[in-house]
N, C-alpha and C positions, 0 to 999 in steps of 0.2 A: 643697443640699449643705452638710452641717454636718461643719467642719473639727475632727477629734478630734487636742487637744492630744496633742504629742511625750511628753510627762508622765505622758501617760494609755496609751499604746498598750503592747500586752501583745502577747505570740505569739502566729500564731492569726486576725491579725484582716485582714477583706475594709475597706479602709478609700479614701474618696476624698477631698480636701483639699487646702488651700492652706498654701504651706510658701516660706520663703527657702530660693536653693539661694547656700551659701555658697562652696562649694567642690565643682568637674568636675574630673574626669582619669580618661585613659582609658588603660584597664587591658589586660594579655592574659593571661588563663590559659595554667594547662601545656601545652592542646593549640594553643595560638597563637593561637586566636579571641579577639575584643576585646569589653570590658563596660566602662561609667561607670561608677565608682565616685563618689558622691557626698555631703554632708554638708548634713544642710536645718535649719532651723533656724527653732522659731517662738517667740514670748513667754513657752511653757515650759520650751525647752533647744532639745537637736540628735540629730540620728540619722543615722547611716549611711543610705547607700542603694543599689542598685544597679538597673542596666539592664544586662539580661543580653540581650534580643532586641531586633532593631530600632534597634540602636546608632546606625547611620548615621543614618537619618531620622528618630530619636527628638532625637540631640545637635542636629540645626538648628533646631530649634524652643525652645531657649533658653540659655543662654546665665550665667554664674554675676554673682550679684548682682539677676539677675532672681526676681520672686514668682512661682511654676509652681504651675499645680493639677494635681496628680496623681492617678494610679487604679493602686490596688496590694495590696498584703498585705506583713504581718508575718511576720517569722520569727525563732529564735532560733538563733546561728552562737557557740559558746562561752558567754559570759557576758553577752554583747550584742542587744538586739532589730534588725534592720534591718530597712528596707524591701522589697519585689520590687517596682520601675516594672513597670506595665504600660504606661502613658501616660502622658506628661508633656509641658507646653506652658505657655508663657510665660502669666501672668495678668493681669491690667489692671481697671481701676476699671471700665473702659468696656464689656468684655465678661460682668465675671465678678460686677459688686457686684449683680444681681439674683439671685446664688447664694447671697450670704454674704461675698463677699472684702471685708476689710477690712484694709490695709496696719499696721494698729495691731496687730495677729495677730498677727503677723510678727515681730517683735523685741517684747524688751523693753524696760520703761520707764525711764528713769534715777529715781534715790530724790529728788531735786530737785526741787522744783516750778519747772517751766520759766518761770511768770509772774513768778514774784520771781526767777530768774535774770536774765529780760529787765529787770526793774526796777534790778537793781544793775548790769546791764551800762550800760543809758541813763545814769545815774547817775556811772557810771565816765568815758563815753564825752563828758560834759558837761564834765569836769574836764583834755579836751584842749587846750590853751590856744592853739596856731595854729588858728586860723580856719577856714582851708580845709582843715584835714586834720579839723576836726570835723565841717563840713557833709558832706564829703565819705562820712567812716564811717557819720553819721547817716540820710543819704538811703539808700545801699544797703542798711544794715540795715530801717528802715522801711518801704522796697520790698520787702523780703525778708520779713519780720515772724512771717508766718503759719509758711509752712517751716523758717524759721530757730530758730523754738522748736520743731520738729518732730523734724527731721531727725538721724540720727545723726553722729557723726564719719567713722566707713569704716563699710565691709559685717563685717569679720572681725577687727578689730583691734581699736586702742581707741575707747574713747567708742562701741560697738557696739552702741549701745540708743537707743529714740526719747529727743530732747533732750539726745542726747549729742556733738553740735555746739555749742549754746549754752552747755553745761555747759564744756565744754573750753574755749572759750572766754573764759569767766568767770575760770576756771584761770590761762591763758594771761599775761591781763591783769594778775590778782592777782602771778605773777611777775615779770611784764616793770615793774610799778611799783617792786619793790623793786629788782631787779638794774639796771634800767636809770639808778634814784639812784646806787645802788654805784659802778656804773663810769662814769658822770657823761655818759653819750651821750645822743643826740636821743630823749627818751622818749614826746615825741608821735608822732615818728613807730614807734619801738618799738612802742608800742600801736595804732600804724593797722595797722600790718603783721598783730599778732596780732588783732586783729577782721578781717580780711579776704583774709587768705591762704587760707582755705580757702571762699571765699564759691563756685568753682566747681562744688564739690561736692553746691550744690543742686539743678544740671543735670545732674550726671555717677553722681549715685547715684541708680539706679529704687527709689522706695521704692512704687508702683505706681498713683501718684493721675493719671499721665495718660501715654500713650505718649510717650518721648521724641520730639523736633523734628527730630534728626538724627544723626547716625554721626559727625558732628564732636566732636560734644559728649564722645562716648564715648570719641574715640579722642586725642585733641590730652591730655589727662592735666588733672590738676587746678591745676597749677601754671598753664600758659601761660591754662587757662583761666578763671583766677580773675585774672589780671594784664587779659586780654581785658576782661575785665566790668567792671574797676576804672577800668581806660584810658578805656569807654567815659562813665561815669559824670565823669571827670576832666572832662570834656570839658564839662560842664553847672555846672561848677563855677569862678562867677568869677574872673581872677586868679591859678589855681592856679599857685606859681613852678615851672617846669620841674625845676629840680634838688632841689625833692622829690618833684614827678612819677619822675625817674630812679631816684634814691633806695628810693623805696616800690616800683616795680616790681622793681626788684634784690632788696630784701626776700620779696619773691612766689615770683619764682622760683627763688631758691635755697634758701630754708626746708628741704625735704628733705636740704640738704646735698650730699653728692656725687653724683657726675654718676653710679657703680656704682649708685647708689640714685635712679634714675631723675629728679635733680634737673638740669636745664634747664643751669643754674649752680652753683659753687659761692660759698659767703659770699667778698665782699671785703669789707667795710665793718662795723665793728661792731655794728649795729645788726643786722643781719643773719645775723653770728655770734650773737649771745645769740639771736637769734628760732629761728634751727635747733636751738642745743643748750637752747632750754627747751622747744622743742616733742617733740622726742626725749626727754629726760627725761620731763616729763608723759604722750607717751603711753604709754612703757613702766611709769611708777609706774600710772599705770590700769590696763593689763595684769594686771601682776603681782597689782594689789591684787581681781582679779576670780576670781584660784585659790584 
């Protein structure tokens, strides 16, 4: 099965392939009957898509964020090419890589080279001067290594291309060194926060290289589970003083900010302030700078 790039597809066409789906919602036409509406999205762009039959037992078999390989056709509706599902079903390393699937497909690449991002990150992450918040950052990222120059930031938002985790990252760091002189706060811990606040997102985004482990993973959010994983690693780490153990989890889970914007916490502590509004700025200057 050779997956024909979103770039390439024209009207017209009987096509089968692998695609992110970014984006489900289910729709009803005039006569009240219900369709997916969907948006897929591979290393070339994105396309509409629809499921017109077989809605119920088509939508359980996957699920948005997941790679689906599909069987369908092109069509053109105004000025736009969409899809018609015929079949669609979650894809996996493990099922589908004797097809063709390859999770690299699937998004795009950041302009970065991820290996000298990881070099200036280690680099950066050397110049932490408490002890144990730099063993600490070191180890999980090491442990993480391979994924963590892989991985995007989200599925739909920013840093939405492979090594747009480590990228943001790098970002992150570069302002919390300046802002964190500025306003004269704990800047090592500043910087443990922005390497590692979004470390759960290597478990909780399927980018398709092995079936997720469990429903926890999925469903607990990124925050609590990136705090989970930091706590656990805390725990291997001599010495760590509790009150920047508190500290740095504080940082974790209030990052998103308000509690409407599905944030755990909101900021008390300064440190925590600057780490939510530089992450909110950077991802939205990513955003925008991608129109």
């Amino acid at each position: 099965m050779k997956s024909i790039l979103i770039s390439n597809l024209v009207s017209g066409m009987k096509l089968q392939g692998f695609y992110l789906c970014i984006e489900k919602k289910l729709r009803r036409k005039k006569d009240g009957s219900i369709y997916l509406d969907l948006l897929l999205q591979d290393k070339s762009g994105l396309i509409r898509a629809r499921i017109w039959d077989n809605v119920e037992s088509l939508s359980k078999k996957f699920d948005v964020g997941n790679p689906v390989a599909i069987k369908g056709s092109t069509y053109k509706y105004g000025d736009s090419i969409f899809i018609k599902i015929k079949n669609i079903t979650r894809a996996s390393i493990e099922k589908y890589a004797k097809y063709g699937f390859s999770s690299s497909d699937l998004i795009p690449s950041s302009k970065k080279n991820p290996k000298q991002l990881w070099s200036h990150l280690i680099k950066e992450i050397d110049q932490i001067s408490k002890i144990h918040l730099k063993q600490l950052v070191k180890k999980i990222l090491v442990d993480h290594k391979q994924k963590f120059q892989i991985y995007p930031a989200s599925i739909s938002y920013q840093y939405n291309y492979q090594s747009g985790l480590i990228e943001q990252t790098v970002s992150l760091i570069k302002i919390s060194k300046i802002l964190g002189k500025h306003y004269k706060v704990d800047t090592d811990l500043l910087l443990t926060g922005a390497c590692l606040h979004q470390i759960g997102k290597l478990y909780s985004i399927n980018m398709g290289f092995s079936q997720p482990k469990s429903n926890e993973r999925r469903l607990i959010g990124n925050a609590i589970l990136s705090r989970d994983i930091v706590n656990n690693y805390i725990r291997q780490v001599k010495r760590f003083p509790n009150e920047d153990k508190i500290r740095l989890e504080h940082l974790i889970l209030s990052y998103q900010g308000r509690k409407e914007w599905q944030s755990p916490v909101e900021p008390q502590t300064l440190e925590a302030v600057l780490l939510h509004t530089i992450n909110y700025m950077d991802s939205h200057v990513n955003v925008m700078s991608q129109k």
